[in-house]
FIKOLZA-1660 file (N, C-alpha, C; in steps of 0.1 Angstrom, whole numbers, plus 5000, padded with zeros to 4 digits):
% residues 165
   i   px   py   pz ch aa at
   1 4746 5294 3369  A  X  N
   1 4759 5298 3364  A  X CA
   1 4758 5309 3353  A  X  C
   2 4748 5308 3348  A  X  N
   2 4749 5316 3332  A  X CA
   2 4739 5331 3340  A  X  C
   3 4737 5331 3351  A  X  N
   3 4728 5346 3357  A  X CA
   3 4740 5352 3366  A  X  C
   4 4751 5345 3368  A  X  N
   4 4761 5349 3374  A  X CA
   4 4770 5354 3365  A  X  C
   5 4773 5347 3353  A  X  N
   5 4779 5348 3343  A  X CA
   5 4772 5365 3338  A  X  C
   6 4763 5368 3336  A  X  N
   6 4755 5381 3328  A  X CA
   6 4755 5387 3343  A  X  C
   7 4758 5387 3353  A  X  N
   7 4759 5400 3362  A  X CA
   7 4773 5400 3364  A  X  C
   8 4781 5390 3360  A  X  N
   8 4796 5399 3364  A  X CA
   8 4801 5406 3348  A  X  C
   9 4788 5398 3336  A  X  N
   9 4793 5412 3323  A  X CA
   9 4787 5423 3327  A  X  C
  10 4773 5424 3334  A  X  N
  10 4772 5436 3337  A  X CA
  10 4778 5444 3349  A  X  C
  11 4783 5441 3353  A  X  N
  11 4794 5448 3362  A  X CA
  11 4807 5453 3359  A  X  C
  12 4810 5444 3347  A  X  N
  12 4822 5449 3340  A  X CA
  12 4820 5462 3326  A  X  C
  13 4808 5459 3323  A  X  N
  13 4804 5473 3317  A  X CA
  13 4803 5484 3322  A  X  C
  14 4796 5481 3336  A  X  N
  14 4792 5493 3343  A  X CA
  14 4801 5499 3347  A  X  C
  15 4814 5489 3346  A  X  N
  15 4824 5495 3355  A  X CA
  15 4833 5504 3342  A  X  C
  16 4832 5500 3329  A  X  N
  16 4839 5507 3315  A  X CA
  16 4833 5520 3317  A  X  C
  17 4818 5523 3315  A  X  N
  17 4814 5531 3315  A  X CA
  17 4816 5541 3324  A  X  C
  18 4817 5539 3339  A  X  N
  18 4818 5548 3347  A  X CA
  18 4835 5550 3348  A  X  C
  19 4841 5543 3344  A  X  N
  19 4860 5546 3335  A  X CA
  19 4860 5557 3327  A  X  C
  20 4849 5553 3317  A  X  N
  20 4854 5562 3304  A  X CA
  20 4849 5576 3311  A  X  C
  21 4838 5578 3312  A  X  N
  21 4833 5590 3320  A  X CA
  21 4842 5598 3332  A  X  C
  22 4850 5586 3341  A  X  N
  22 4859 5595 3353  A  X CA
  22 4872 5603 3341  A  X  C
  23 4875 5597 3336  A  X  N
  23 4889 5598 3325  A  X CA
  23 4886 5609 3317  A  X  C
  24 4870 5609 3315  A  X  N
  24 4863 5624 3307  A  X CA
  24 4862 5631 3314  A  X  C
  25 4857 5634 3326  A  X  N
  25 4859 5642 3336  A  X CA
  25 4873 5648 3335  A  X  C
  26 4885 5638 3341  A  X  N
  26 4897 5646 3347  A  X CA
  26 4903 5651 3334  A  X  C
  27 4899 5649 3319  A  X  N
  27 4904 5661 3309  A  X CA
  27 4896 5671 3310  A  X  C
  28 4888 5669 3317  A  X  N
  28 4874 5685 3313  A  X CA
  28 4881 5692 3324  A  X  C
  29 4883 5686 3335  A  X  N
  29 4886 5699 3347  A  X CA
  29 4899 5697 3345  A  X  C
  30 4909 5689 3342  A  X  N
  30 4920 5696 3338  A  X CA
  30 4925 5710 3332  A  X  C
  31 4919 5703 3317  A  X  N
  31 4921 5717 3307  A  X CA
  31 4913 5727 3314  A  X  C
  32 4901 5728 3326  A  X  N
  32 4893 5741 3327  A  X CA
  32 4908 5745 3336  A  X  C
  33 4913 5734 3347  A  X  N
  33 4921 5742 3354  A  X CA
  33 4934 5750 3346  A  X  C
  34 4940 5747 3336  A  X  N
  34 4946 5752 3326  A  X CA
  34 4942 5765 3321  A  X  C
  35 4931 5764 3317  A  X  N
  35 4925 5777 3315  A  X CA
  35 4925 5791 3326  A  X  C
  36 4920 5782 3336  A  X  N
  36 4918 5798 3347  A  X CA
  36 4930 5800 3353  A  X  C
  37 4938 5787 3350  A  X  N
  37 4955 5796 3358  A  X CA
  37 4961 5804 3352  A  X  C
  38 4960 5802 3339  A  X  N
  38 4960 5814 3324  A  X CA
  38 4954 5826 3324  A  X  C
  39 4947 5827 3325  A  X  N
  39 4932 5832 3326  A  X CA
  39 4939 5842 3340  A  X  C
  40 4941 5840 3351  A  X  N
  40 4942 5842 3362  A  X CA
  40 4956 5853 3364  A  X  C
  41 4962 5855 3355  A  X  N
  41 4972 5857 3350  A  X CA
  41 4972 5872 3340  A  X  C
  42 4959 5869 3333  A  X  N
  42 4956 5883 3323  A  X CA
  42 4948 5886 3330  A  X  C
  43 4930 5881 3335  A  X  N
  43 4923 5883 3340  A  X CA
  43 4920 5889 3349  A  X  C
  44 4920 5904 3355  A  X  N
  44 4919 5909 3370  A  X CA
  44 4906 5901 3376  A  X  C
  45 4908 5896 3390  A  X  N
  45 4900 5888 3395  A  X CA
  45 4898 5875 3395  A  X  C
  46 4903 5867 3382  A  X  N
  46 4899 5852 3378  A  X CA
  46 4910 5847 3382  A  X  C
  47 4904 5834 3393  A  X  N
  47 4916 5826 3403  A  X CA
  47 4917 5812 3394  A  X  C
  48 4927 5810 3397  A  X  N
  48 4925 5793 3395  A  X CA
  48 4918 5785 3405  A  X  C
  49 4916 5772 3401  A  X  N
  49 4908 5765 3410  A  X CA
  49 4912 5759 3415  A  X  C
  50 4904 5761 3428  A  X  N
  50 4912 5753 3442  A  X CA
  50 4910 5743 3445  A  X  C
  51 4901 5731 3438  A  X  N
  51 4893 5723 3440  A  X CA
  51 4897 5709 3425  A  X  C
  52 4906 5716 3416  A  X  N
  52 4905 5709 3404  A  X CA
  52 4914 5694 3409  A  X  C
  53 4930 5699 3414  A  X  N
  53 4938 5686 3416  A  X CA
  53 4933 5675 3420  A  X  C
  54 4925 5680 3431  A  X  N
  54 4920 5671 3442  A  X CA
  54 4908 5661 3437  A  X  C
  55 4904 5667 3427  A  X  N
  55 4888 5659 3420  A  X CA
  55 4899 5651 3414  A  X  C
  56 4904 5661 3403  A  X  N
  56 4910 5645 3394  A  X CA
  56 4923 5633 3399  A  X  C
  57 4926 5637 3412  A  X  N
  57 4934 5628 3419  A  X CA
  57 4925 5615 3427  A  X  C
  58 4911 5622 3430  A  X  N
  58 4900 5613 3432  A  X CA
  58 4898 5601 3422  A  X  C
  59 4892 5612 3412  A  X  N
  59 4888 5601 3400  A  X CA
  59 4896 5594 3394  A  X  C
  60 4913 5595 3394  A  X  N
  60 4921 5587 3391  A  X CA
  60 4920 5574 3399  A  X  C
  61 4920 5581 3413  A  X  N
  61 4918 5564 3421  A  X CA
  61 4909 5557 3420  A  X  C
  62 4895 5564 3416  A  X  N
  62 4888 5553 3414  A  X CA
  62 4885 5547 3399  A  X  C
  63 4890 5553 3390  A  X  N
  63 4891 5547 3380  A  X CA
  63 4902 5536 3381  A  X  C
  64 4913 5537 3388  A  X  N
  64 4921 5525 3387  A  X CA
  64 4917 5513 3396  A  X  C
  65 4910 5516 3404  A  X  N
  65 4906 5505 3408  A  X CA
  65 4893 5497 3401  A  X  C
  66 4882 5503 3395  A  X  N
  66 4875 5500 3386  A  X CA
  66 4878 5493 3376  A  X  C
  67 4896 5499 3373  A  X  N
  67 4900 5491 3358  A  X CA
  67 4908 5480 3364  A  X  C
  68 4911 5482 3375  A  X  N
  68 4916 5467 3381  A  X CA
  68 4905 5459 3380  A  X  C
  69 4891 5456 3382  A  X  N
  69 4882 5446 3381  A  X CA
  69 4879 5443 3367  A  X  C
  70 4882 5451 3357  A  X  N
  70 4877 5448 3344  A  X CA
  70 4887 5448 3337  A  X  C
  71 4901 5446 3343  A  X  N
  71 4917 5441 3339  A  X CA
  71 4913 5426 3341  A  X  C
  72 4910 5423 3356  A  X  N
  72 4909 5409 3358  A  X CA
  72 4899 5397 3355  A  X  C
  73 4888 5408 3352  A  X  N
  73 4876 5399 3341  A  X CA
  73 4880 5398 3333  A  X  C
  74 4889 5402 3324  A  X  N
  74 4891 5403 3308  A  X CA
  74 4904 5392 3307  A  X  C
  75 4909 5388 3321  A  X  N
  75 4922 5377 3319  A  X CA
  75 4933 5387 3315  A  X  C
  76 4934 5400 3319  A  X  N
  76 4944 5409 3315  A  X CA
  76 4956 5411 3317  A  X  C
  77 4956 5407 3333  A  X  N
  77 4966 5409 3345  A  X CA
  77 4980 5403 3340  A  X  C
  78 4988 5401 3344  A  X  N
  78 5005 5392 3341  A  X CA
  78 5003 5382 3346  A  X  C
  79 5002 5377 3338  A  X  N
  79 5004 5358 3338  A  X CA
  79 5019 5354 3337  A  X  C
  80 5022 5343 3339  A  X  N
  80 5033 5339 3338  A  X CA
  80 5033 5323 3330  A  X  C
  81 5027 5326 3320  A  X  N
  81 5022 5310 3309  A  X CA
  81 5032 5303 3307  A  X  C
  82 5041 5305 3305  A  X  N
  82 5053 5295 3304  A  X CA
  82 5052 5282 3314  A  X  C
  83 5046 5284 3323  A  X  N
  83 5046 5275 3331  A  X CA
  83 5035 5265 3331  A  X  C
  84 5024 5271 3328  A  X  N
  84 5014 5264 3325  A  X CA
  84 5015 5254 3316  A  X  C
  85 5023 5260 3305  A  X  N
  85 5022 5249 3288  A  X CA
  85 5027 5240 3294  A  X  C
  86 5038 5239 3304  A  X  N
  86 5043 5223 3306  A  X CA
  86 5032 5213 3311  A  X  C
  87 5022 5217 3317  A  X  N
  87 5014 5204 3325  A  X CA
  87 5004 5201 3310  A  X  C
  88 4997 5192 3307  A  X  N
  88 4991 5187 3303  A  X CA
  88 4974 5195 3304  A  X  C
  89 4965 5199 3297  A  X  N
  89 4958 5204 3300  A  X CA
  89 4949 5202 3308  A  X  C
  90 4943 5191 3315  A  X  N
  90 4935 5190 3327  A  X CA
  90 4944 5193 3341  A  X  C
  91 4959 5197 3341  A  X  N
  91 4968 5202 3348  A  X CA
  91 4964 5211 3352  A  X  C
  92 4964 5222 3336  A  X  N
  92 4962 5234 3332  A  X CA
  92 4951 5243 3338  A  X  C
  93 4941 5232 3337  A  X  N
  93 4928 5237 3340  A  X CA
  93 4929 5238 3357  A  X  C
  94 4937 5234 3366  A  X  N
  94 4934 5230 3382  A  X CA
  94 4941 5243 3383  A  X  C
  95 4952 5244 3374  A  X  N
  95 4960 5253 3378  A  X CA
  95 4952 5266 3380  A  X  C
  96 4941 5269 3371  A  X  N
  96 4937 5281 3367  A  X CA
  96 4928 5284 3375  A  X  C
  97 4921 5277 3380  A  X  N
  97 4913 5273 3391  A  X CA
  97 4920 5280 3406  A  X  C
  98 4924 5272 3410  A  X  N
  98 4937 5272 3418  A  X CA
  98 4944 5290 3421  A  X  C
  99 4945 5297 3403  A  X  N
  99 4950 5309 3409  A  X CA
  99 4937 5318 3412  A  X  C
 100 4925 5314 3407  A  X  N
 100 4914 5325 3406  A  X CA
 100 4907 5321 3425  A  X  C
 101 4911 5310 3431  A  X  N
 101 4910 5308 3447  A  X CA
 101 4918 5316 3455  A  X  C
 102 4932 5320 3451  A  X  N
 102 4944 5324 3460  A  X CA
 102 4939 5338 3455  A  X  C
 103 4935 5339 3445  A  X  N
 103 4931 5358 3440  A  X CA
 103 4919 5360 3453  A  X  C
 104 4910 5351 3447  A  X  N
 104 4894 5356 3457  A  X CA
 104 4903 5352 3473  A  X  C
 105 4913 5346 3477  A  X  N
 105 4910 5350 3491  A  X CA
 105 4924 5360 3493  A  X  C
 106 4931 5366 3485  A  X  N
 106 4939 5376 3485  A  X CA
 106 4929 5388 3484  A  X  C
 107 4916 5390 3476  A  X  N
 107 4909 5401 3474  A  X CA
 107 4901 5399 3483  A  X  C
 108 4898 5389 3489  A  X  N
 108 4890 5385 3508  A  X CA
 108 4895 5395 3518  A  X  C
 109 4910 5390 3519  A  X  N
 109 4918 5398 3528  A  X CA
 109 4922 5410 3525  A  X  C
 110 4920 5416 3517  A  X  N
 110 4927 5433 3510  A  X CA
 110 4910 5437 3514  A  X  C
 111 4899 5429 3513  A  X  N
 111 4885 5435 3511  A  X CA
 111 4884 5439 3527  A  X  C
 112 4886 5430 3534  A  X  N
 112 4881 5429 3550  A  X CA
 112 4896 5445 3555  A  X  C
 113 4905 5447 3555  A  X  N
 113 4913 5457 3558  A  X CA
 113 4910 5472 3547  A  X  C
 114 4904 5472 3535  A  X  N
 114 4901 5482 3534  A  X CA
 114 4890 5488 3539  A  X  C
 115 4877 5477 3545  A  X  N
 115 4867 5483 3546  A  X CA
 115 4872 5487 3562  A  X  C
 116 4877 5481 3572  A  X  N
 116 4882 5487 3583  A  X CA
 116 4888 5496 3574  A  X  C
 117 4899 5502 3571  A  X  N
 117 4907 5515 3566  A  X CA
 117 4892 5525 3566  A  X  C
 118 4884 5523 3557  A  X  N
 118 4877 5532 3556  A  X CA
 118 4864 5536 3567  A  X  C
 119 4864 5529 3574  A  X  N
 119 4853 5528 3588  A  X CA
 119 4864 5538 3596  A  X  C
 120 4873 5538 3593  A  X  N
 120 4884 5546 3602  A  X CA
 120 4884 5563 3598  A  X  C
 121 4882 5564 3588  A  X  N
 121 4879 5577 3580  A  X CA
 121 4870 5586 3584  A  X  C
 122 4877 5596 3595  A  X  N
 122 4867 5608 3595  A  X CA
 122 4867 5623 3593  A  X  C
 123 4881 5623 3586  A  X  N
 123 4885 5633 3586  A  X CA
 123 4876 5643 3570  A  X  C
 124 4879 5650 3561  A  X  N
 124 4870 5652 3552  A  X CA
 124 4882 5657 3542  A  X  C
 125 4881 5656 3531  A  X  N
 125 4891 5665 3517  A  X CA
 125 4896 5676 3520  A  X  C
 126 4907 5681 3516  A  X  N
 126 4915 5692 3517  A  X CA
 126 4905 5705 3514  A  X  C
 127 4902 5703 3498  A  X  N
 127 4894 5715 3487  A  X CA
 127 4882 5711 3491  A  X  C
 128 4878 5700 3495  A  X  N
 128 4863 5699 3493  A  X CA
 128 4857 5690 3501  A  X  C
 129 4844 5693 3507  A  X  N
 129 4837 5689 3514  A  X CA
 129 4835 5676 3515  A  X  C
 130 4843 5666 3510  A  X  N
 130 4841 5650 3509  A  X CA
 130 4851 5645 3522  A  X  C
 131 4842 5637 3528  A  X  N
 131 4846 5625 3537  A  X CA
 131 4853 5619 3530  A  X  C
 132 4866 5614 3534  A  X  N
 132 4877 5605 3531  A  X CA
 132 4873 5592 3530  A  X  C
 133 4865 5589 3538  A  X  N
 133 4861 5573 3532  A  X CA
 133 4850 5573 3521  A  X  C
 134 4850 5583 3517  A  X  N
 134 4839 5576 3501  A  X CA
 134 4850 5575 3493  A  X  C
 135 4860 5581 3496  A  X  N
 135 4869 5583 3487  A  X CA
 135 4876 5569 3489  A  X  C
 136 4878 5564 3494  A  X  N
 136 4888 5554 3501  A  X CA
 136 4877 5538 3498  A  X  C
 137 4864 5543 3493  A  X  N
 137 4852 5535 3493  A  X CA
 137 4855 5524 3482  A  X  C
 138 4865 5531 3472  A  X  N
 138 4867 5523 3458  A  X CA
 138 4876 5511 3461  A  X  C
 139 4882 5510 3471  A  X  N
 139 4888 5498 3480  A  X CA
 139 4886 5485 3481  A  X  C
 140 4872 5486 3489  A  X  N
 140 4858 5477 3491  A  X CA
 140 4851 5476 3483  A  X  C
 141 4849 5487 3473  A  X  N
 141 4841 5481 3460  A  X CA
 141 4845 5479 3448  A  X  C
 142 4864 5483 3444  A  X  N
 142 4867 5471 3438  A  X CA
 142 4869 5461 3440  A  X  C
 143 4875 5457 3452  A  X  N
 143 4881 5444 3457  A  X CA
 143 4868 5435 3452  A  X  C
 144 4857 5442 3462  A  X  N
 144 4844 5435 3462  A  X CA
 144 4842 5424 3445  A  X  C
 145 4843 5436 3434  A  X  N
 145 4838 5430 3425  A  X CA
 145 4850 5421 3418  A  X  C
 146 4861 5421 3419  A  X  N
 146 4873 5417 3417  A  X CA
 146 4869 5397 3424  A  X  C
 147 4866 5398 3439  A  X  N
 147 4861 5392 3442  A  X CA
 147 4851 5378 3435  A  X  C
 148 4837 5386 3437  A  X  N
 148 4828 5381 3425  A  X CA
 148 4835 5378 3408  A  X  C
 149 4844 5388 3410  A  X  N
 149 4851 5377 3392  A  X CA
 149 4858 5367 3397  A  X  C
 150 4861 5367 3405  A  X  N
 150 4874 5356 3411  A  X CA
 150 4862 5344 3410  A  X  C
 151 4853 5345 3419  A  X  N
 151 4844 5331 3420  A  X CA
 151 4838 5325 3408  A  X  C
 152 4831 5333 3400  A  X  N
 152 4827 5334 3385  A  X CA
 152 4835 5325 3377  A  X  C
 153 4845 5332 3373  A  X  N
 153 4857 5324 3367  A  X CA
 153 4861 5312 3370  A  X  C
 154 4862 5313 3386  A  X  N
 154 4865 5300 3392  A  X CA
 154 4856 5284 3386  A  X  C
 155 4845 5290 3389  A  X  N
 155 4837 5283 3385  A  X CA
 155 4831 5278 3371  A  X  C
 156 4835 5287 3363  A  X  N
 156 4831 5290 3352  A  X CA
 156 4845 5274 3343  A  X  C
 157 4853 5278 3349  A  X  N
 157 4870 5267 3349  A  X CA
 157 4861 5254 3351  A  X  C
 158 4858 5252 3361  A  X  N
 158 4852 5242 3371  A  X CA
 158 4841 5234 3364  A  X  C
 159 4833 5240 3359  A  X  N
 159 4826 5235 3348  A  X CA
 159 4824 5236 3330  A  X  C
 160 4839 5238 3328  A  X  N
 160 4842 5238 3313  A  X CA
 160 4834 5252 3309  A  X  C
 161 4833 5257 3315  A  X  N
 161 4822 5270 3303  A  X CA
 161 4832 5282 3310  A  X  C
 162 4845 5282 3310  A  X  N
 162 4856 5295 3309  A  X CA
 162 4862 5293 3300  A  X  C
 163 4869 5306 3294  A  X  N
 163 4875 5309 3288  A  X CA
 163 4891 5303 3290  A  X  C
 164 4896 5303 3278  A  X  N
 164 4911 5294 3279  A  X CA
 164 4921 5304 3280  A  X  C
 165 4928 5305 3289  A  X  N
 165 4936 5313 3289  A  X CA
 165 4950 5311 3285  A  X  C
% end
């Protein structure tokens, strides 16, 4: 439990890190694209770039789905506690249980249709030379880890060593 436990923190780091970094990204080529459309404007010759929207509309998607697994690690998501406080707490605990099962096989089924969605993918990016399903890849590899927190947790409930939510 506790080697499961330290690979879904490090998955939840890895996934901050590669957040903070996409988020750093889409202000860098933002403001560049800001620049050369300006630029493009006084500058004889200097175009704007044809390639900016499309990156940072990428990296948006996969940062949100990255921050969807490390929303759901962190117990982030909309709860609805009011309901909980009425049961008694060994209630409490099945309950919790109970929603981190119906998550893992809701992220089961969103996992098995995105990875078809993207096996389906052959077309390539507008601006840029990227296949649509890498892009589409953050699908199956959030759900995926969304997943693995689902069981984690589950378990983690299961044998008293989770967090109280």
């Amino acid at each position: 439990m506790s080697a499961m436990k330290k690979i879904g923190d490090a998955l939840d780091r890895v996934c901050g890190v590669l957040i903070v970094l996409m988020v750093g990204a889409m202000v860098l080529i933002t403001t560049a694209q800001i620049i050369w459309r300006v630029g493009s404007g006084v500058i004889p010759g200097m175009r704007p770039l044809s390639w900016s929207e499309e990156v940072t509309r990428f990296l948006l998607i996969w940062a949100t789905f990255l921050g969807a697994t490390c929303v759901y690690r962190r117990g982030g998501n909309i709860a609805i506690t009011a309901v909980q406080g009425l049961f008694p707490e060994s209630a409490r605990k099945v309950l919790r249980v109970a929603v981190h099962v119906v998550c893992f096989c809701l992220f089961a089924v969103l996992l098995y249709y995105g990875v078809t969605y993207c096996n389906k993918q052959v077309r390539t990016a507008a601006a840029l030379p990227i296949k649509m399903k890498y892009i589409y890849m953050c699908l199956p590899i959030g759900l995926g880890i969304c997943m693995y927190h689902a069981l984690v947790m589950a378990l983690e409930e299961i044998t008293g060593k989770g967090a109280k939510h």
